[in-house]
Every structure is written in structure tokens, then in C-alpha cells.
C-alpha positions as CSV (number, residue, x, y, z in Angstrom):
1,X,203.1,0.6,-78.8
2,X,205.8,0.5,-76.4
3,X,206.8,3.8,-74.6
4,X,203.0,5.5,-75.6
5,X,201.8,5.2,-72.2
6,X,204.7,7.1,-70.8
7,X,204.5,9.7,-73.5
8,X,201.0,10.3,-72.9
9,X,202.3,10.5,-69.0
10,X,204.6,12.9,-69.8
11,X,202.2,15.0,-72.2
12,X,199.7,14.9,-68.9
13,X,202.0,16.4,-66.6
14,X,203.2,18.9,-69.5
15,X,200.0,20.3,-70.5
16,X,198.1,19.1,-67.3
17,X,195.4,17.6,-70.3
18,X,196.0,15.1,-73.5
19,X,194.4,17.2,-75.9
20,X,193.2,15.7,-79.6
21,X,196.1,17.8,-81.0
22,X,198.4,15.9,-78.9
23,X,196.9,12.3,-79.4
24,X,197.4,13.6,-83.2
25,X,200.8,14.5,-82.4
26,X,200.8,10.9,-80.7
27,X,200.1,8.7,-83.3
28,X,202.6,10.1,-85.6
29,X,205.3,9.7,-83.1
30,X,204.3,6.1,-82.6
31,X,203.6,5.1,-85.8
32,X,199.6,4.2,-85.2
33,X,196.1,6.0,-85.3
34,X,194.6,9.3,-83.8
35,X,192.0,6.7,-82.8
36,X,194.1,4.4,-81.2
37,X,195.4,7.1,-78.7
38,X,192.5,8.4,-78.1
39,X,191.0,5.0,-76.8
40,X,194.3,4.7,-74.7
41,X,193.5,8.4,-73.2
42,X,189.8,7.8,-72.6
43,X,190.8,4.2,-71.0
44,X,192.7,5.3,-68.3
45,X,191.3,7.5,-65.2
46,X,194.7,9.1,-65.4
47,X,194.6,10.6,-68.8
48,X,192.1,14.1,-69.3
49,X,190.8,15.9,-72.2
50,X,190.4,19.2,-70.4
51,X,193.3,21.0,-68.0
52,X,193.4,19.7,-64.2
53,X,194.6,21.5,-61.2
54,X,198.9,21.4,-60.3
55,X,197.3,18.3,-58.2
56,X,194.5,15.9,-58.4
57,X,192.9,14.1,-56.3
58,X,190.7,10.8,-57.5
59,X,188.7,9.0,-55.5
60,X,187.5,5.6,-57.1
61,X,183.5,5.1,-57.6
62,X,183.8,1.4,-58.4
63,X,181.5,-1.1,-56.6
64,X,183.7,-2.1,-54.1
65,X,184.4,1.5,-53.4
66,X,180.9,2.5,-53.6
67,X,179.9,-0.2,-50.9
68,X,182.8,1.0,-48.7
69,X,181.7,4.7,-48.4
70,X,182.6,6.0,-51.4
71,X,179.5,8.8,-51.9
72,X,179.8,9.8,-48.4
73,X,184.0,10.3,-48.7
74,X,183.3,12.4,-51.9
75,X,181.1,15.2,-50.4
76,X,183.3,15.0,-47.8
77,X,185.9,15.6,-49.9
78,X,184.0,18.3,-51.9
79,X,183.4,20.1,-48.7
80,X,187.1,19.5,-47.4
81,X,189.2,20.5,-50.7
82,X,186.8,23.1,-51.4
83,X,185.9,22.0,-55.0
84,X,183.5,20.2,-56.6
85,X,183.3,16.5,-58.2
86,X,185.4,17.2,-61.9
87,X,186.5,20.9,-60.9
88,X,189.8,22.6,-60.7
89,X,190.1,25.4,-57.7
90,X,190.1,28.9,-59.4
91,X,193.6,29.6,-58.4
92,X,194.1,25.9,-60.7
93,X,196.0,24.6,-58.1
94,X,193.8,21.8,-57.2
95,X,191.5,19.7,-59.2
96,X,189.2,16.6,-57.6
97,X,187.0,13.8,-59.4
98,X,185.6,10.5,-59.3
99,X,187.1,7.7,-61.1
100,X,186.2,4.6,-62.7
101,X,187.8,1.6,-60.8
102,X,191.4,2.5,-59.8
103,X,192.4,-1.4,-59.0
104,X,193.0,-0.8,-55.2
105,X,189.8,-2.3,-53.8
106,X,191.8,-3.9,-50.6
107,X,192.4,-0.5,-49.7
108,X,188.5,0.9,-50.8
109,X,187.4,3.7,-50.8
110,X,190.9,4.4,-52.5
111,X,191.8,7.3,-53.5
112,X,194.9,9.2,-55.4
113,X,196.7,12.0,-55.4
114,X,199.0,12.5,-58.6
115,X,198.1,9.3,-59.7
116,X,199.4,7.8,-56.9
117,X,197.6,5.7,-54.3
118,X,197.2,7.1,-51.1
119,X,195.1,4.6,-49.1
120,X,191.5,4.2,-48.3
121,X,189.8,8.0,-48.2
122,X,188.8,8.8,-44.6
123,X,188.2,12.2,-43.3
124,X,191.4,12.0,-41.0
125,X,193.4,11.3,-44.5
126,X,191.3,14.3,-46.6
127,X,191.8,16.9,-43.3
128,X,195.7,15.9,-43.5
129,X,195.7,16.4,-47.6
130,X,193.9,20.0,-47.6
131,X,195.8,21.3,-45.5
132,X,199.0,19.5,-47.6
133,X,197.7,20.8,-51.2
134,X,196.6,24.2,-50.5
């Protein structure tokens, strides 16, 4: 299984989604299931099933993140970005979710952008992002 991970990276940023027609496309390549893949794309937070936004933001909901301010740094962030929890902007240049547990709980409420980590979420960091993203 070496090298799927990347490829489903690479089909991500490609078609901004891993669709079943790709994790098909997938598990020929590698020589495994349409069912394997598809647990590897549901697995990961970075991974979707429908089209995101040219960047996305993720902010973790995982308990450490929840006890740190996670709720309020979301409708913060709704209100900020100007979309909604699993949305992409209408111009589908920005998309924004909650995420299972990204792994950066030293740093909660952490949050991404582009799959990578930016920090913990504060509403100095989200005011600098908008007004970086749009």
C-alpha cells in the first residue's frame, strides 16, 4: 500500500474531492479493493467525497479541542469566513468544516488550512486568514 496515501493526496488537490470513481480507479492502480480505499478516504479528515473550496479551512472538534473553545471558535469562524460548518463559498474559493481529531491537541483548538496546521484558532488568527483567503 505504499504510495496510496499520496495518490489519494494528489487526487484531492486534482479533483478537490476522492470520488468512488477514483477510489475505483485507486484500487486498480494499487493492486487492492474499492473498499480498502474507501476506508483510507473516510479515515482521514483530509480526504472528501464531495468538491471543497481552492482552500479549506478545518478546525478540530475533538475533546481536547472541544474543552478549549472549539464551538465558540467555529461560529466565529462561520461568521468570519462567511460560510457555514461543511460549506464551500459560492464563488468555490473557500470551503470550512469541523474535523474529527487532527492530532495537534498541544496547540487546541487547532485548526488547518490546506491540511496544514496553523496553530490554535483564535479570532486574531481567523481575522488574519479571511482577510488572507478571500
Amino acid at each position: 500500500m505504499m504510495g496510496l496515501l499520496e495518490a489519494m493526496r494528489q487526487v484531492q488537490e486534482w479533483h478537490r474531492c476522492v470520488t468512488l470513481e477514483d477510489e475505483a480507479f485507486l484500487a486498480g492502480l494499487f493492486k487492492t479493493t474499492a473498499a480498502h480505499v474507501h476506508e483510507v478516504a473516510t479515515f482521514y479528515p483530509a480526504f472528501t467525497a464531495k468538491p471543497v473550496g481552492r482552500h479549506r479551512v478545518g478546525l478540530c472538534r475533538g475533546l481536547s479541542c472541544q474543552l478549549k473553545g472549539a464551538p465558540r471558535m467555529a461560529a466565529y469562524a462561520e461568521k468570519k469566513l462567511g460560510v457555514r460548518d461543511g460549506q464551500t463559498s459560492a464563488d468555490g474559493r473557500l470551503s470550512f468544516e469541523t474535523m474529527e481529531c487532527l492530532g495537534a491537541c498541544d496547540c487546541a483548538p487547532a485548526l488547518t488550512v490546506d491540511d496544514e496546521l496553523q496553530g490554535a484558532a483564535t479570532e486574531a488568527l481567523l481575522d488574519k486568514l479571511a482577510a488572507e483567503l478571500k
